[in-house]
C-alpha distance (Angstrom), angle and dihedral (degrees) to the residues before:
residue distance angle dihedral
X1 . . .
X2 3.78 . .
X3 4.01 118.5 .
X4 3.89 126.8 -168.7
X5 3.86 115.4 -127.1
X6 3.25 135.4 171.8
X7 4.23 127.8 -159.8
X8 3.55 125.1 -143.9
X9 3.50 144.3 172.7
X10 3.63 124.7 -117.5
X11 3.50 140.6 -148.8
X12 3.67 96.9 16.4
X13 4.18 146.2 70.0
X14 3.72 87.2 -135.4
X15 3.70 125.9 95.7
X16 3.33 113.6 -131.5
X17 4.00 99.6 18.9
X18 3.63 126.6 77.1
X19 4.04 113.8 54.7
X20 3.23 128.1 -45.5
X21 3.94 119.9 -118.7
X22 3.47 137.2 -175.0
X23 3.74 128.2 -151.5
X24 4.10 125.6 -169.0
X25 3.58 118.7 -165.3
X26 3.83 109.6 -131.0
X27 4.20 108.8 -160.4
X28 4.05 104.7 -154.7
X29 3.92 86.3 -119.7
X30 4.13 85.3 73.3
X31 3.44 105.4 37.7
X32 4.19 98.6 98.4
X33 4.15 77.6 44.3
X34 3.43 97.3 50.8
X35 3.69 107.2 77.5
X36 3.53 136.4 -158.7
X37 4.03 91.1 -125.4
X38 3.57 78.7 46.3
X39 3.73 99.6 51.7
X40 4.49 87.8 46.7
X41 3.81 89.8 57.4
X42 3.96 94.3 46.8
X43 3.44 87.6 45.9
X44 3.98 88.7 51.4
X45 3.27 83.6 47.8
X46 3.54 91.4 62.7
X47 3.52 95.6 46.9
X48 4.10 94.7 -160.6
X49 4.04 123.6 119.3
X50 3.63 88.4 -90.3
X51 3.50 146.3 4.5
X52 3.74 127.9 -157.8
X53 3.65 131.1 -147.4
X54 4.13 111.1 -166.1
X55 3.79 115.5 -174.0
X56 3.40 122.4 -136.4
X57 4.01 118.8 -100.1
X58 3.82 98.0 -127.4
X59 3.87 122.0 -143.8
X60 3.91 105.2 -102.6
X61 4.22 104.5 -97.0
X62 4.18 88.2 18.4
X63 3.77 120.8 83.6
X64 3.96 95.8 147.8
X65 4.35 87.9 100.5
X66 3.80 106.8 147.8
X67 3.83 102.4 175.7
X68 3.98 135.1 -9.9
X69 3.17 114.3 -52.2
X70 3.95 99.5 24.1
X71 3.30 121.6 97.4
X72 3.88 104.7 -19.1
X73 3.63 133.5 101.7
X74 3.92 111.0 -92.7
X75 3.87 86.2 179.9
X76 3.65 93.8 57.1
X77 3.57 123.8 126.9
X78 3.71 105.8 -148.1
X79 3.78 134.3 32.7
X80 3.94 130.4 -175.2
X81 3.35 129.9 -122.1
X82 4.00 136.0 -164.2
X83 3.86 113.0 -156.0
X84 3.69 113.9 -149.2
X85 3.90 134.9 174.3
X86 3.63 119.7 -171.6
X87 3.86 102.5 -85.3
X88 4.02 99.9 34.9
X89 4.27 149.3 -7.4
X90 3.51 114.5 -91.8
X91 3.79 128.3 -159.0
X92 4.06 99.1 -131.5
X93 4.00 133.4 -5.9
X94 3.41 120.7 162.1
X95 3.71 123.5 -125.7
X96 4.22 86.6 51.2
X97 3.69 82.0 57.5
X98 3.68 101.0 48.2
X99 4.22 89.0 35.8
X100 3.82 89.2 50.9
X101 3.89 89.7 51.1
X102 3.59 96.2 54.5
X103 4.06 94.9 39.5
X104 3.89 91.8 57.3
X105 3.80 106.5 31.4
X106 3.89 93.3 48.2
X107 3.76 104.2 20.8
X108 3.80 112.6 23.7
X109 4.22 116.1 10.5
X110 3.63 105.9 21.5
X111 3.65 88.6 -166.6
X112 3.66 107.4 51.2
X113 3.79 116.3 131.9
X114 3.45 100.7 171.8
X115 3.55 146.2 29.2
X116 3.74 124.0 -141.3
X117 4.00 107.4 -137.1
X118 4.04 120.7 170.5
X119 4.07 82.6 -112.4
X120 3.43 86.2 58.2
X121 3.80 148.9 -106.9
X122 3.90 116.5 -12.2
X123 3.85 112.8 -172.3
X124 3.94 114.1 -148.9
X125 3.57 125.3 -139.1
X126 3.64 116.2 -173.2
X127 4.01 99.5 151.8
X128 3.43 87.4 130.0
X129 3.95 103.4 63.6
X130 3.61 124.8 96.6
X131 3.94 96.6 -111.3
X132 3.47 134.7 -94.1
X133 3.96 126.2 -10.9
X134 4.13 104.5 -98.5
X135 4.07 93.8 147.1
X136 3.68 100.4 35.9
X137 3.93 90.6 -105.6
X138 3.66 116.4 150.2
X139 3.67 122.6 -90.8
X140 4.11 130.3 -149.6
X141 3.58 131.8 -143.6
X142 3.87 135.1 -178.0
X143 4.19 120.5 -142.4
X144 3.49 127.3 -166.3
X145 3.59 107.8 -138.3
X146 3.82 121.7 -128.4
X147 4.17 99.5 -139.4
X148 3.60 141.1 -178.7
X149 3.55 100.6 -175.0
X150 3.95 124.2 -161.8
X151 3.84 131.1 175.4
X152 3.64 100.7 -152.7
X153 3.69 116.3 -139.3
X154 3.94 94.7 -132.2
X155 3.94 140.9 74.5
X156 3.34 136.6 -158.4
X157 3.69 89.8 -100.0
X158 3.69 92.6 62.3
X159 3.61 88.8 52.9
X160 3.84 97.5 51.1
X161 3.65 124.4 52.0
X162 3.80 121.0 -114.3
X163 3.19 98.9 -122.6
X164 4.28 86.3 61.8
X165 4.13 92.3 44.3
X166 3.95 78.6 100.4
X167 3.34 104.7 45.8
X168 4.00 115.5 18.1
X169 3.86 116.6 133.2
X170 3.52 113.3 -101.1
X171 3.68 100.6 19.5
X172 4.06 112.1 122.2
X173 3.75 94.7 -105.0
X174 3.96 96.9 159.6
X175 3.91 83.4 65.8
X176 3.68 112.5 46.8
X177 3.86 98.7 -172.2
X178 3.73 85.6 58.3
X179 3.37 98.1 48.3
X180 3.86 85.6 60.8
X181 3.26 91.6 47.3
X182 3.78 98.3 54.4
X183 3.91 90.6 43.3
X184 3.75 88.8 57.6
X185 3.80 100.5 29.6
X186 3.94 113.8 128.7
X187 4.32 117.9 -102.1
X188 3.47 106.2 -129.1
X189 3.76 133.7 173.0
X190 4.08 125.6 -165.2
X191 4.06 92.9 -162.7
X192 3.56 131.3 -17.8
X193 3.89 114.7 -55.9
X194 3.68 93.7 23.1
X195 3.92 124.9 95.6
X196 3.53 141.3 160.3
X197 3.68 131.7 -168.6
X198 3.54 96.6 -134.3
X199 4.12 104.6 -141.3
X200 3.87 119.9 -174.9
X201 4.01 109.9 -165.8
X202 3.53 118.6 -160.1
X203 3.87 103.7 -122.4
X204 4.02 139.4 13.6
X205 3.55 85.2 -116.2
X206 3.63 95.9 60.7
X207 4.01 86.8 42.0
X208 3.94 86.7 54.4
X209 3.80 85.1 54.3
X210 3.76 102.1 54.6
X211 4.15 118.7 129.0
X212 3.98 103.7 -112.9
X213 4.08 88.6 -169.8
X214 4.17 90.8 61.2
X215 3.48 113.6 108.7
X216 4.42 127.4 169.4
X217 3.35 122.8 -151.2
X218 3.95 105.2 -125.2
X219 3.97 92.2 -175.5
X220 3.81 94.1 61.7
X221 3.55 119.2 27.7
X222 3.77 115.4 154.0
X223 4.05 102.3 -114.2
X224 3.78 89.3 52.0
X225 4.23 124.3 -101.0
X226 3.42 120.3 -7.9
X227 3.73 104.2 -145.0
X228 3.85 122.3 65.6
X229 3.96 118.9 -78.6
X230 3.53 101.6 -105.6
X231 3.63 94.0 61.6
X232 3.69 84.5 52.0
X233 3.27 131.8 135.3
X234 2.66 112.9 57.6
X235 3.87 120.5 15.1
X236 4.02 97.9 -145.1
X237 3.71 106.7 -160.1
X238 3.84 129.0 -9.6
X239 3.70 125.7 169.3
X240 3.78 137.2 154.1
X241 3.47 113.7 -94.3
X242 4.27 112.1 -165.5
X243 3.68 123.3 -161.1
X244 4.04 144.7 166.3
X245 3.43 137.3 -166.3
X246 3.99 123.3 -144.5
X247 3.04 141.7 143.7
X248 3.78 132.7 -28.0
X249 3.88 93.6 54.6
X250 3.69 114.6 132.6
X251 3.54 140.5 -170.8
X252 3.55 89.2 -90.4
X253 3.61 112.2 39.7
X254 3.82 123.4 23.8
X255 3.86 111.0 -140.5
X256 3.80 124.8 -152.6
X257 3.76 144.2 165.1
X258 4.16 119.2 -132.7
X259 3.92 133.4 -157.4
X260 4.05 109.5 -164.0
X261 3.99 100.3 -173.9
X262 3.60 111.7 145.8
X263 4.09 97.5 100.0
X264 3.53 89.1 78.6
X265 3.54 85.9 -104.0
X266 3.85 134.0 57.4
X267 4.02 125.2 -81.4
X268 3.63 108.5 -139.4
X269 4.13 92.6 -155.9
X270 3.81 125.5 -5.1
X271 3.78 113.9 -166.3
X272 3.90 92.2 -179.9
X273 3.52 96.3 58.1
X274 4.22 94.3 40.6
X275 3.83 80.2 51.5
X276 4.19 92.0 53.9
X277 3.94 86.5 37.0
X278 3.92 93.1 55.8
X279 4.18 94.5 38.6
X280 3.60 90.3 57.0
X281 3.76 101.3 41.0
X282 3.71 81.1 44.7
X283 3.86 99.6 46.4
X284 3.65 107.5 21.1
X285 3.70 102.1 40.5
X286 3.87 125.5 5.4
X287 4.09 83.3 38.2
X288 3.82 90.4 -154.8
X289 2.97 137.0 171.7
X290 3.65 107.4 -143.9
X291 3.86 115.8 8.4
X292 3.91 137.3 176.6
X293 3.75 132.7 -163.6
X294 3.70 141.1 -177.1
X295 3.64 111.0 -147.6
X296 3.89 117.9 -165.7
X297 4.07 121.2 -177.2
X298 3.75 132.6 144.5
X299 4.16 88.2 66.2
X300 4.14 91.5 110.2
X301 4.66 88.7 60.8
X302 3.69 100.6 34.5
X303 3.95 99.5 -95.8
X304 3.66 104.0 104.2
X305 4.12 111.4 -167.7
X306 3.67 132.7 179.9
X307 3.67 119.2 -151.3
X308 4.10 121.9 -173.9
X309 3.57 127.5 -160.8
X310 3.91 133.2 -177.3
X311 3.90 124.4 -161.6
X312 3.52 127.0 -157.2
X313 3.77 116.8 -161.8
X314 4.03 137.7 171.8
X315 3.63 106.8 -136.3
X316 3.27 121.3 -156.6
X317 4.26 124.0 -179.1
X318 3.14 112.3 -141.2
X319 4.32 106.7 -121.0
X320 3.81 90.4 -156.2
X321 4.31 148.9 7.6
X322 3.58 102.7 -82.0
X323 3.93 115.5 -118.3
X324 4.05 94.3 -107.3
X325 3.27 116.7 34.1
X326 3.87 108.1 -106.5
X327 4.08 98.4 -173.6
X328 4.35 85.5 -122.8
X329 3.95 110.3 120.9
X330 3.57 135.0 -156.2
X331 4.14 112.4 -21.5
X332 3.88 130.7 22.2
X333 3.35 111.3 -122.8
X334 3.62 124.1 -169.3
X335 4.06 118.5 -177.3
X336 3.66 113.0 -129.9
X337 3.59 102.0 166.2
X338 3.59 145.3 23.9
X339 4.18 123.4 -175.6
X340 4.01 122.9 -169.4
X341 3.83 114.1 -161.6
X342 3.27 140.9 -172.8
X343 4.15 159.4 118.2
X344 3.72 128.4 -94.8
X345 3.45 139.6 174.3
X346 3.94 137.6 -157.1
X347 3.65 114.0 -112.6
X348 4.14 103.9 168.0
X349 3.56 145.0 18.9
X350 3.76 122.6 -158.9
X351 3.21 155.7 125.6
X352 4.17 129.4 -99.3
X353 3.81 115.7 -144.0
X354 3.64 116.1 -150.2
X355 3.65 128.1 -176.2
């Protein structure tokens, strides 16, 4: 079985910065063949954060596609994707999303609108973008984020004993003020399956200084799961995400710089965890109703990204105390939309042999 893909880098106008994606083409003729054991070792293979796998839209009466540009639909509207990273599928992540956009609206299925994730739809919007890719320059694409958005009620240091706030594995013990920091962080998930321990360290210095090799074992922490029972079992993916704010924010776009280290290795650019990051500053404590942020990460290995996210909220203040007390403060905020942007840029063509 050969497959087409193509690799890009995401999050970035710069060839060999960003992070790295791969992107299989699936034709519809190999999609009972293609397996999902088969689709974890090619994404092994790979070896990147994620892999993606997008299937083919056949032409209506014609599923016999072997390759782009045979037997699919180049005029179709939406194409599926499968989101993998080397140990398991997830429903969303961001710079797939955002690499997938530009691959098939500019490269492969000029009329794509929307991409068909297992978290749901995400509509693209790339109306602002130049057109299509003639020099190799980078391309940019906007994606509304399907979300399901949850601050849990727990932290980590409800979920590991006191007496082990000193000494638990994985914790950032070399940097005490982090450690507090991650103990305390907010639990936040962006749609079902996806959560982020949202960890605000108190200088760039001390982000400089975070421990790429720690890693926490969501799945078994000692005071039981960390995120709230109905989005139990089973957890999906949690990781740490670490952020500061400095300078250079404005009244119109926040600005901040992001560490994603929980894989045991470092994330160059994480547009799932930007997207949770900007919800929840959004929703849980600026309570506004339009907000923008520039997310940069990947600075700290050599593959500097920028990520941007826009939040669209109905606020609502609150006229009076509510009868019981509901533990909500201040304004209601209800999140009605959540956009992903970015640049990417082709790297490689080729094609994958499987047996």
């Amino acid at each position: 079985m050969q497959l087409p893909f193509a690799t890009l880098d995401v999050f970035t106008s710069t060839r060999l910065e960003g992070n790295p994606l791969a992107v299989v083409s699936v034709p519809a003729s190999r999609r009972a063949e293609l397996t999902q054991a088969k689709k974890q070792k090619i994404a092994q293979e790979f070896n990147l954060s994620e892999t993606v796998f997008m299937h083919q839209p056949a032409k209506k009466g014609d599923d016999a596609g072997d390759g782009v540009g045979r037997g699919e639909d180049k005029d179709a509207s939406q194409v599926e994707i499968d989101i993998f990273t080397t140990e398991s599928e997830l429903p969303f992540a961001g710079h797939p999303t955002i690499g997938s956009a530009v691959l098939a609206r500019f490269h492969w299925y000029p009329a794509v609108d929307t991409l068909l994730t297992k978290s749901g739809p995400i509509h693209l919007d790339v109306s602002s973008s130049s057109g299509k890719d003639k020099k190799g320059q980078p391309q940019s694409a906007r994606a509304r984020i399907s979300h399901d958005v949850r601050l849990h009620q727990k932290t980590l240091a409800d979920v590991i004993p006191p007496g082990q706030h000193d000494s638990y594995p994985g914790l950032s013990h070399h940097l005490p003020a982090v450690r507090a920091a991650e103990l305390a962080a907010p639990v936040f998930s962006i749609v079902r399956g996806m959560t982020f321990v949202l960890v605000c360290v108190p200088s760039l210095e001390l982000l400089g200084q975070l421990d790429p090799g720690l890693r926490l074992d969501f799945d078994n922490l000692p005071g039981g799961p960390l995120l709230d029972a109905d989005r139990q079992p089973p957890a999906g993916f949690v990781a740490r995400y670490y952020y500061y704010t400095g300078p250079g924010s404005n009244s119109y776009v926040r600005k901040m710089r992001t560490r994603m280290l929980e894989l045991g290795a470092e994330d160059p650019a994480t547009g799932s965890a930007a997207s949770a990051l900007a919800a929840y500053l959004a929703v849980a404590v600026n309570q506004t109703a339009t907000a923008k942020f520039e997310i940069t990460q990947g600075v700290e290995m050599g593959r500097r990204s920028v990520i941007r996210v826009e939040t669209r909220s109905d606020v609502q203040q609150r006229e009076a105390a509510p009868a019981v007390d509901d533990g909500k403060e201040g304004a209601q905020v209800e999140l009605r939309e959540v956009w992903l942007g970015g640049e990417a840029v082709v790297v490689q063509y080729g094609t994958l042999v499987v047996d």
